[in-house]
Backbone as numpy.savetxt, mean C-alpha at the origin, in Angstrom:
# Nx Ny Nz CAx CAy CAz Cx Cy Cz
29.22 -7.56 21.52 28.49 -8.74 21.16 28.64 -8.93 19.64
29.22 -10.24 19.40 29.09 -10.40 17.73 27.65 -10.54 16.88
27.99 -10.51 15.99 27.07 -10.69 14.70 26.27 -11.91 14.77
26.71 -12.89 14.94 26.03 -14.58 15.46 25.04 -14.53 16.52
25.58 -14.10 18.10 25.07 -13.58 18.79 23.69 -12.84 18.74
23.77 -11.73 17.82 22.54 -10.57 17.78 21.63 -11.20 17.22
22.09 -11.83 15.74 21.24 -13.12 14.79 20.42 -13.90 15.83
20.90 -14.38 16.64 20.41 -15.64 17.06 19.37 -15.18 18.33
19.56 -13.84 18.49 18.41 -13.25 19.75 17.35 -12.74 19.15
17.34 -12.19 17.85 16.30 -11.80 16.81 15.62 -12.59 16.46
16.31 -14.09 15.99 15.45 -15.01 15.83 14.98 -15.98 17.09
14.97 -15.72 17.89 14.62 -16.39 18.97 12.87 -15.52 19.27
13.67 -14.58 19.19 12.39 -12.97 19.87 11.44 -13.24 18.33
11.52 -13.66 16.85 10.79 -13.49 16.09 10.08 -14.92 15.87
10.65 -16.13 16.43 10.29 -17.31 16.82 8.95 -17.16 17.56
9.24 -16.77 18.87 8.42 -16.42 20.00 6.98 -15.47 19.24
7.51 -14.74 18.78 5.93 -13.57 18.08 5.49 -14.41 17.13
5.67 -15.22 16.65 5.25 -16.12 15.23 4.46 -17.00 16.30
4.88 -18.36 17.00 4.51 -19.02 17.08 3.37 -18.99 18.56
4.20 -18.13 19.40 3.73 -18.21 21.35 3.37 -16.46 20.97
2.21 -16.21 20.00 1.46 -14.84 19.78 0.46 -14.50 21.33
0.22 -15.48 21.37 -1.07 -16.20 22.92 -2.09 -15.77 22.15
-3.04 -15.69 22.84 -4.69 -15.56 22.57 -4.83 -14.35 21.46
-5.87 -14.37 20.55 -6.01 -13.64 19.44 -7.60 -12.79 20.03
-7.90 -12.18 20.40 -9.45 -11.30 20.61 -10.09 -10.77 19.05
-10.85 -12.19 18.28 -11.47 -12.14 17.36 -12.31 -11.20 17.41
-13.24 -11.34 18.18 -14.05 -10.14 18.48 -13.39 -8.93 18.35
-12.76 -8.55 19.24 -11.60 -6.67 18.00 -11.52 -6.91 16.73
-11.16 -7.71 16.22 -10.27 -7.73 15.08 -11.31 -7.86 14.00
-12.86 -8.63 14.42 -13.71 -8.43 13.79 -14.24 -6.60 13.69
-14.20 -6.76 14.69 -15.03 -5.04 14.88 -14.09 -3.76 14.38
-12.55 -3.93 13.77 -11.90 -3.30 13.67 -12.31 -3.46 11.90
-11.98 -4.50 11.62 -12.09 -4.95 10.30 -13.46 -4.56 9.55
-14.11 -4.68 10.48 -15.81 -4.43 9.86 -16.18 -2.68 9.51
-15.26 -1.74 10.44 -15.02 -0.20 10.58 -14.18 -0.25 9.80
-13.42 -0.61 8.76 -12.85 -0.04 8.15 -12.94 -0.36 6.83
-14.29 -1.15 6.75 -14.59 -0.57 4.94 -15.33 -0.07 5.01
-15.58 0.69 3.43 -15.19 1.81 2.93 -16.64 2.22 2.46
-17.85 2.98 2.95 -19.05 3.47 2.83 -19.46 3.24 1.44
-20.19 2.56 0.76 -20.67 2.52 -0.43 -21.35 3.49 -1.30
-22.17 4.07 -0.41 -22.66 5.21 -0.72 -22.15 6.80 -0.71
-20.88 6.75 -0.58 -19.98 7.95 -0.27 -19.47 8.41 -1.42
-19.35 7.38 -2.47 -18.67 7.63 -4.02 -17.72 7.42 -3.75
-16.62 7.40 -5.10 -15.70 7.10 -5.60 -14.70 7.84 -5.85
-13.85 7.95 -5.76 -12.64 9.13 -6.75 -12.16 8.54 -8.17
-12.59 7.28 -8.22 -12.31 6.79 -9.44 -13.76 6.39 -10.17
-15.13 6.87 -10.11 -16.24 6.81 -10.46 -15.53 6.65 -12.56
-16.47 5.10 -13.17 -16.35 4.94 -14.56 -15.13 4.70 -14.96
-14.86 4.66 -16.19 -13.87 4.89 -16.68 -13.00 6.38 -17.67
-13.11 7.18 -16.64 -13.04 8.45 -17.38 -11.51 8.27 -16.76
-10.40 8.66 -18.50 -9.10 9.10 -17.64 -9.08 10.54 -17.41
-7.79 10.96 -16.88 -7.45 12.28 -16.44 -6.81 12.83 -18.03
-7.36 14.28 -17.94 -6.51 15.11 -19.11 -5.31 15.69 -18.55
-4.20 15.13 -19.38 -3.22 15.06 -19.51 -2.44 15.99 -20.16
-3.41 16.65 -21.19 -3.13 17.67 -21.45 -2.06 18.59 -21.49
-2.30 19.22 -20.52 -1.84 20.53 -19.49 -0.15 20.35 -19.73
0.03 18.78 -19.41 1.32 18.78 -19.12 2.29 18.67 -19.77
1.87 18.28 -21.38 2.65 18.34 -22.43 3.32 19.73 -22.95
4.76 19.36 -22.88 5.42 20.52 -23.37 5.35 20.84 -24.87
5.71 22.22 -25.34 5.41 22.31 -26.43 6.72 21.66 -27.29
7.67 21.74 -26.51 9.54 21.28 -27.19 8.88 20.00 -27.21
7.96 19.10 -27.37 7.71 17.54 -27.15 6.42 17.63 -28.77
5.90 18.54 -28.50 5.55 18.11 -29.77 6.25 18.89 -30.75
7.51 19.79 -30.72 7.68 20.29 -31.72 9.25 19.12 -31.98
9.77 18.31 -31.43 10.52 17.08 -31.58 9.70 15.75 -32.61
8.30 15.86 -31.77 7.36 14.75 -32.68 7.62 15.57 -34.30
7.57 16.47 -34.20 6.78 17.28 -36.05 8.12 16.83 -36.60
9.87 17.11 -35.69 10.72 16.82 -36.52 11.30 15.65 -37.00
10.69 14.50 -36.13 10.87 13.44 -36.26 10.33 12.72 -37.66
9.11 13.89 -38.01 8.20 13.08 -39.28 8.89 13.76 -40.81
């Protein structure tokens, strides 16, 4: 089967899911949607504006390049 061919069955089959989806069950999609945010009271992993120390990861050949640079 050519290349034209395969094209033209993909878009036929992605035609069909776009437009002839049939009936939508709001009701799930509400109740799915409504379970999946996110507990308010559970906290944060990003609580404020505190960054991460970074520290750690600086090599020492990085600042001893900065000292020769000056």
């Amino acid at each position: 089967m050519g290349r034209g061919r395969q094209k033209a069955k993909q878009a036929k089959v992605a035609r069909e899911l776009k437009y002839n989806s049939g009936s939508t069950d709001f009701e799930a999609l509400q109740a799915e949607l409504s379970s999946a945010r996110p507990n308010p009271d559970a906290g944060s992993d990003f609580e404020g504006d505190v960054e991460p120390d970074y520290s750690a990861w600086i090599d020492d050949e990085d600042e001893d390049e900065e000292d020769e640079d000056q």
